[in-house]
KEKE-3310 file (N, C-alpha, C; in steps of 0.2 Angstrom, whole numbers, plus 5000, padded with zeros to 4 digits):
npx = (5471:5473:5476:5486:5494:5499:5519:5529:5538:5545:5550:5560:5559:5567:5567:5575:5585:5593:5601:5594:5584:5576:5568:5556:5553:5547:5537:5530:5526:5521:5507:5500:5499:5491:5481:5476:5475:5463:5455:5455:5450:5443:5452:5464:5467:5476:5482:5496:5505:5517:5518:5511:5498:5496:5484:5480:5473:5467:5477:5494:5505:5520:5520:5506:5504:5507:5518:5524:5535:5536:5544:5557:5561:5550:5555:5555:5543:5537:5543:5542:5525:5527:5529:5513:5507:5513:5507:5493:5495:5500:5486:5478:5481:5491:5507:5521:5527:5540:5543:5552:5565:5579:5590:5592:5579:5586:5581:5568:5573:5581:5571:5562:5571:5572:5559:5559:5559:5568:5574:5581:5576:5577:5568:5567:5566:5556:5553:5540:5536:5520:5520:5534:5531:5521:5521:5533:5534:5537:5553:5553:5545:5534:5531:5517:5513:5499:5485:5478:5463:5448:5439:5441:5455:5461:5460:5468:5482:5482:5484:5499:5504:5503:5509:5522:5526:5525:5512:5496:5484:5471:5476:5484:5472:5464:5469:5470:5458:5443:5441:5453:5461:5453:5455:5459:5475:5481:5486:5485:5495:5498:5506:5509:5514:5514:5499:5498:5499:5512:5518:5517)
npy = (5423:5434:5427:5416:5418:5426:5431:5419:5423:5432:5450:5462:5479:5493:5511:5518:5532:5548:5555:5568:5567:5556:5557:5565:5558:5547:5549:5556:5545:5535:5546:5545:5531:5531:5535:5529:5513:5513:5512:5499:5482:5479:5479:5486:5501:5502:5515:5520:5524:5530:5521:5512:5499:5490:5480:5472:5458:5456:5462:5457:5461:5471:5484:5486:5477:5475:5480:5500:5510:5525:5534:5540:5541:5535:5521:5514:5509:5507:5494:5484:5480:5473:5460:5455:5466:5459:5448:5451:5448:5436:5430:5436:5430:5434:5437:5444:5462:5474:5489:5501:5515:5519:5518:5520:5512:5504:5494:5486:5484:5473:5466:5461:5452:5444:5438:5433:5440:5440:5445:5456:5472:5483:5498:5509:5528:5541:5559:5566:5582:5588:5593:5587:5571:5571:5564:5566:5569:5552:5546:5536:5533:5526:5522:5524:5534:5537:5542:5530:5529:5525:5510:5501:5505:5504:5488:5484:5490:5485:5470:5471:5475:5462:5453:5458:5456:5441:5438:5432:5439:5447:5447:5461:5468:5475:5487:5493:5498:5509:5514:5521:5526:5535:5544:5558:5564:5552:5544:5532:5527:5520:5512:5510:5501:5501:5499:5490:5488:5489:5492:5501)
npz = (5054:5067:5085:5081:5072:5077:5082:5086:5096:5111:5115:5117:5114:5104:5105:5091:5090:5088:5106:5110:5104:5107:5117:5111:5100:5105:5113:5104:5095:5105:5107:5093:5092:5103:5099:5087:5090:5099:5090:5081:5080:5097:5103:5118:5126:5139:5150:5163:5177:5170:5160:5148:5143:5128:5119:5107:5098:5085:5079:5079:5084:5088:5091:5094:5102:5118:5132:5134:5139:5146:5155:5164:5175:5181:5183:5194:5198:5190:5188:5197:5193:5179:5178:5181:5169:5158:5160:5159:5143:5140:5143:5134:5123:5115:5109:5120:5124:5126:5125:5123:5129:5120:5130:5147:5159:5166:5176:5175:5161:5168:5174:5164:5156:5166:5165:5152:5142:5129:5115:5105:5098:5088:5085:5071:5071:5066:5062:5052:5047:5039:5029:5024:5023:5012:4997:4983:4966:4957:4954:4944:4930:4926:4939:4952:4964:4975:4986:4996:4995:4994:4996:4989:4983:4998:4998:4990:4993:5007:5003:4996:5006:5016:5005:5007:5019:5018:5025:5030:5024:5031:5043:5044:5039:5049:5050:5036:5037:5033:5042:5049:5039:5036:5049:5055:5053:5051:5035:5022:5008:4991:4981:4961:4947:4931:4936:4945:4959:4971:4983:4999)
capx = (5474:5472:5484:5487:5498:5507:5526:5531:5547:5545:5553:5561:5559:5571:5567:5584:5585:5598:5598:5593:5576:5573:5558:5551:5552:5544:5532:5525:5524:5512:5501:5500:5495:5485:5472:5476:5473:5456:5450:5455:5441:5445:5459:5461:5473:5477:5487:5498:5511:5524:5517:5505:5495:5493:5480:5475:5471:5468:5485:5497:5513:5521:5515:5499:5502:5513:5522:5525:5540:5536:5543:5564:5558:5544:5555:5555:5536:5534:5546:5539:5523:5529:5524:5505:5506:5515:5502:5489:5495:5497:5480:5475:5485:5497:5515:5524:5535:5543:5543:5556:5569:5587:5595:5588:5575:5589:5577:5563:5579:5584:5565:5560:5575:5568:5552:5561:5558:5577:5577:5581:5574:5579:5564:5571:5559:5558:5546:5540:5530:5513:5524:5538:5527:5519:5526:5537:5536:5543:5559:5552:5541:5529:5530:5513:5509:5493:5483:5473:5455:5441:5440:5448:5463:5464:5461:5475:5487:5481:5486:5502:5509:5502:5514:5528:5526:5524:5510:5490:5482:5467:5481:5483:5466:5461:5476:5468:5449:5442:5442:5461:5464:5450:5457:5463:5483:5484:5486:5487:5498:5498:5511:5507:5518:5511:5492:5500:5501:5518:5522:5512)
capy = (5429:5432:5424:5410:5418:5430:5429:5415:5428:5439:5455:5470:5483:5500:5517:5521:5540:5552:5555:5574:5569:5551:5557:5566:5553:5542:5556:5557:5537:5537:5550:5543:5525:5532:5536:5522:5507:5512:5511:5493:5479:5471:5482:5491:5503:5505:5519:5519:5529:5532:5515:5509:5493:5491:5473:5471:5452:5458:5466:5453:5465:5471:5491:5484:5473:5475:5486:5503:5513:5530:5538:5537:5544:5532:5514:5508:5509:5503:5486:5479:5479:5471:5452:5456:5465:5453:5440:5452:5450:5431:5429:5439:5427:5439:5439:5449:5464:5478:5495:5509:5520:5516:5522:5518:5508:5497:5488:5488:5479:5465:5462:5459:5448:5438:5436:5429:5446:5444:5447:5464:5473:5490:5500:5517:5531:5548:5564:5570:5587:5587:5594:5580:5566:5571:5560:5569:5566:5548:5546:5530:5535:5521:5521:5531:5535:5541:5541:5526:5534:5519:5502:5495:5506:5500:5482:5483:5493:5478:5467:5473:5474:5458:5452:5458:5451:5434:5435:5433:5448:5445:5450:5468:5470:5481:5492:5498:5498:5516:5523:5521:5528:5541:5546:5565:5563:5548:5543:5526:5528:5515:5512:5507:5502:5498:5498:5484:5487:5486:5496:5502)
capz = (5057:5077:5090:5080:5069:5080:5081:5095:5100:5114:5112:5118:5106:5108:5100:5090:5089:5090:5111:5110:5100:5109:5119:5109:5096:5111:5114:5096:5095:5109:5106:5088:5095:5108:5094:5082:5093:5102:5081:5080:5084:5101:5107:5122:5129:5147:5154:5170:5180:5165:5155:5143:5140:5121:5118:5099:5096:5077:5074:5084:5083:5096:5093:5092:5109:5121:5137:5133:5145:5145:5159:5166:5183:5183:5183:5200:5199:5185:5187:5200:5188:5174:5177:5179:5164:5154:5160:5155:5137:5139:5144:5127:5117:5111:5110:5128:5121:5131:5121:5128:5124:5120:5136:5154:5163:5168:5183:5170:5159:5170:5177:5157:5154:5172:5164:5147:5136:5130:5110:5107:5089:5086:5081:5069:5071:5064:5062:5048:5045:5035:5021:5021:5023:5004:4992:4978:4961:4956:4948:4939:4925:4927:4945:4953:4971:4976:4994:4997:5000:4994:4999:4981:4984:5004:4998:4986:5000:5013:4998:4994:5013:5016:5001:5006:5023:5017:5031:5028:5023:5038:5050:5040:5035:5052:5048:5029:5037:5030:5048:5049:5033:5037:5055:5058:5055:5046:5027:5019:5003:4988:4972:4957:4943:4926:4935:4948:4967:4972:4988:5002)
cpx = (5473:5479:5487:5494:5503:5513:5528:5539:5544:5552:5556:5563:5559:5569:5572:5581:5591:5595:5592:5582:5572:5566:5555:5548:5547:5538:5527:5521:5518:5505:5501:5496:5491:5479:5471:5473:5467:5453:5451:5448:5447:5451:5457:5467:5475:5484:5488:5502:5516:5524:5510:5503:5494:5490:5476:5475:5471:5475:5488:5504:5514:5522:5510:5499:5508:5515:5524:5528:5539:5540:5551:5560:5554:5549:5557:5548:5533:5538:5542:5531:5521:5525:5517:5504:5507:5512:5498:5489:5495:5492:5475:5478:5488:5504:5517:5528:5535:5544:5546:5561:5576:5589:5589:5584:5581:5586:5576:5567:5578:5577:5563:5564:5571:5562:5553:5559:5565:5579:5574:5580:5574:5571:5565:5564:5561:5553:5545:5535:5526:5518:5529:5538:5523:5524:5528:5536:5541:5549:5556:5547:5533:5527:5521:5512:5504:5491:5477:5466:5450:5442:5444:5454:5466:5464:5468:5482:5489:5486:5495:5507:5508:5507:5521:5531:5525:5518:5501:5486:5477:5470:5481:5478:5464:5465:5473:5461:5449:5441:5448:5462:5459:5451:5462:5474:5486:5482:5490:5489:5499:5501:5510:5513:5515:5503:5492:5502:5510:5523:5516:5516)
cpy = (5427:5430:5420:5412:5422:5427:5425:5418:5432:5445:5461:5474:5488:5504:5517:5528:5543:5555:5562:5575:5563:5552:5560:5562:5547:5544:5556:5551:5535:5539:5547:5535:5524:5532:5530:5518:5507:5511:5503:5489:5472:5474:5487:5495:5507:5511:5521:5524:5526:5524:5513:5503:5492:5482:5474:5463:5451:5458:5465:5457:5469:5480:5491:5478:5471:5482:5492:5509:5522:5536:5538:5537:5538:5521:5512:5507:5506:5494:5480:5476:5475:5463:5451:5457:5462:5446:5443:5453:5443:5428:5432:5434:5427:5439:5445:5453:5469:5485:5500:5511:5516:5515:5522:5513:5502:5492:5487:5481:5472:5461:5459:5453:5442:5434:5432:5434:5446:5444:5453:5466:5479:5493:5506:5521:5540:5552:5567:5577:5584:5587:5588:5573:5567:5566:5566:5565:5558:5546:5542:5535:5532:5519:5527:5531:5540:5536:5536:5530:5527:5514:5499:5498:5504:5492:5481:5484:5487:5473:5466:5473:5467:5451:5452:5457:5444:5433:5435:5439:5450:5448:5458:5472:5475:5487:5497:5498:5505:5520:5522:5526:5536:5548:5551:5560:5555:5546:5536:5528:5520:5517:5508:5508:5497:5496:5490:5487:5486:5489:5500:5507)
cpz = (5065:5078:5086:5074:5069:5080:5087:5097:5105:5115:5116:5114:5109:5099:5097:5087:5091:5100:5111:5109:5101:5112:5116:5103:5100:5111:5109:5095:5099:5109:5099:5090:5098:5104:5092:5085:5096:5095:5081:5084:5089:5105:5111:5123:5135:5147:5161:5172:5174:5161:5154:5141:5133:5119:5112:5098:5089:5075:5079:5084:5089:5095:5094:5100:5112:5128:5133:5137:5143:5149:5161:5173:5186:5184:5189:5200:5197:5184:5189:5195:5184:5176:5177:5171:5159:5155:5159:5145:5135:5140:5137:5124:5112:5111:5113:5123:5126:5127:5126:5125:5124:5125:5143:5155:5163:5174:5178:5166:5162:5173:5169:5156:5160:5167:5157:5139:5134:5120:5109:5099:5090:5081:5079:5068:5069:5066:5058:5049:5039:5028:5020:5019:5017:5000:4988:4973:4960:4953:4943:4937:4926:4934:4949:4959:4972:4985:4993:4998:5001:4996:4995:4984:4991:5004:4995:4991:5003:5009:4996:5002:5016:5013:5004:5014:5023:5023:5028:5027:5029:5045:5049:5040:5042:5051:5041:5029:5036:5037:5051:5044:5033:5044:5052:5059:5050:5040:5026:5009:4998:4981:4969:4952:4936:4928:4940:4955:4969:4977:4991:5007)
residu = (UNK:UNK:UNK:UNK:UNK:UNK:UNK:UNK:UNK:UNK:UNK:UNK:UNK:UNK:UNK:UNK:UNK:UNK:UNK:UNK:UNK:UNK:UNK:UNK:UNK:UNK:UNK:UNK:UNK:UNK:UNK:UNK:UNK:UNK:UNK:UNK:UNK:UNK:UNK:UNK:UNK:UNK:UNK:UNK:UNK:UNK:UNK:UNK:UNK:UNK:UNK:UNK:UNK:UNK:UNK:UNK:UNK:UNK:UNK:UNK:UNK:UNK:UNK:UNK:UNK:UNK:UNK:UNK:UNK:UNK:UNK:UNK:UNK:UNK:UNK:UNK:UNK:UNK:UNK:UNK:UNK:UNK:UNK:UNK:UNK:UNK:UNK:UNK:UNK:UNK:UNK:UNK:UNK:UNK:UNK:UNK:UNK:UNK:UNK:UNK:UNK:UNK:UNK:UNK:UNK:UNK:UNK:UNK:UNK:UNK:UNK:UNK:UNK:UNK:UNK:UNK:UNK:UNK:UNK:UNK:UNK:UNK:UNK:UNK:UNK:UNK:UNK:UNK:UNK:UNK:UNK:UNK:UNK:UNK:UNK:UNK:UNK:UNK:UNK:UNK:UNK:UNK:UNK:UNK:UNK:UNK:UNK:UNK:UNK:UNK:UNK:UNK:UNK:UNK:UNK:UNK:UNK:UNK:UNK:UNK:UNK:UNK:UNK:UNK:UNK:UNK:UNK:UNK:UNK:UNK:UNK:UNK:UNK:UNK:UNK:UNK:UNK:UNK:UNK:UNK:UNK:UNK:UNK:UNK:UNK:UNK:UNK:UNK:UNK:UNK:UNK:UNK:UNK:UNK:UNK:UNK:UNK:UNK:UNK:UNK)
# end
């Protein structure tokens, strides 16, 4: 796991959202990561005028480490910036990425492209309520979802995402640690079919 099997892409990665619901959709993601990431081991997360430092070493992904554009108002402030922090992400030995919203930070834009930030990955994001977020009944018979709680059902989960990224489970594994899955707001979910893992 670690640096060594982060992604050698650097990235710019756009919120897609209907515009109406883009910041708050941005909004949400933040405060949601602002908790998550101080749980990890090794990760830090700086906050600036209208952008975020996010540094995990464990969890080499680019929510987990990387620039965070929080602000429209904020991108002349924040451009200039931009090369520090994307050296303090190389010097952690993380893959650079640029996180912002569909629409704007056109400085912000063309200083990332300078710096060689130029594959672009659409991230889709939604918002659920407490209630929508429950699973429903399976259609499949043999299909079952339940909430990860204990270690076995967070190994299997790890296991099981792990799989279906073709990636080490090690990289995962701070992700299904019992104070992730214990943490106020979030819930680790695991499917089972025929008594076999097969969806996380």
């Amino acid at each position: 796991g670690g640096p060594d099997a982060a992604p050698d892409v650097d990235t710019i990665a756009i919120v897609a959202g209907a515009d109406a619901e883009e910041a708050f959709v941005l909004e949400a993601l933040c405060a949601t990561f602002d908790e998550l990431v101080p749980l990890l081991p090794g990760a830090s997360n700086r906050v600036g005028e209208g952008w975020r430092l996010r540094i995990c070493p464990t969890v080499p992904f680019d929510l987990f480490c990387g620039i965070w554009l929080t602000e429209q108002g904020a991108d002349p402030v924040i451009t200039p910036q931009l090369p520090a922090l994307a050296g303090e992400l190389e010097a952690a030995g993380v893959p650079a990425s640029l996180f912002l919203p569909a629409q704007g930070f056109e400085r912000a834009r063309e200083a990332a492209s300078a710096l060689g930030l130029s594959r672009q990955d659409v991230e889709e994001a939604m918002i659920l309520t407490a209630g929508e977020a429950t699973p429903e009944p399976a259609a499949d018979p043999e299909l079952a979802v339940t909430e990860a709680r204990d270690a076995a059902d967070l190994e299997l989960a790890c296991r099981v995402c792990a799989g279906g990224f073709e990636a080490p489970e090690e990289i995962f594994a701070p992700l299904y640690d019992s104070s992730i899955a214990s943490h106020p707001g979030a819930t680790v979910y695991v499917a089972r079919r025929g008594g076999t893992g097969v969806s996380t």
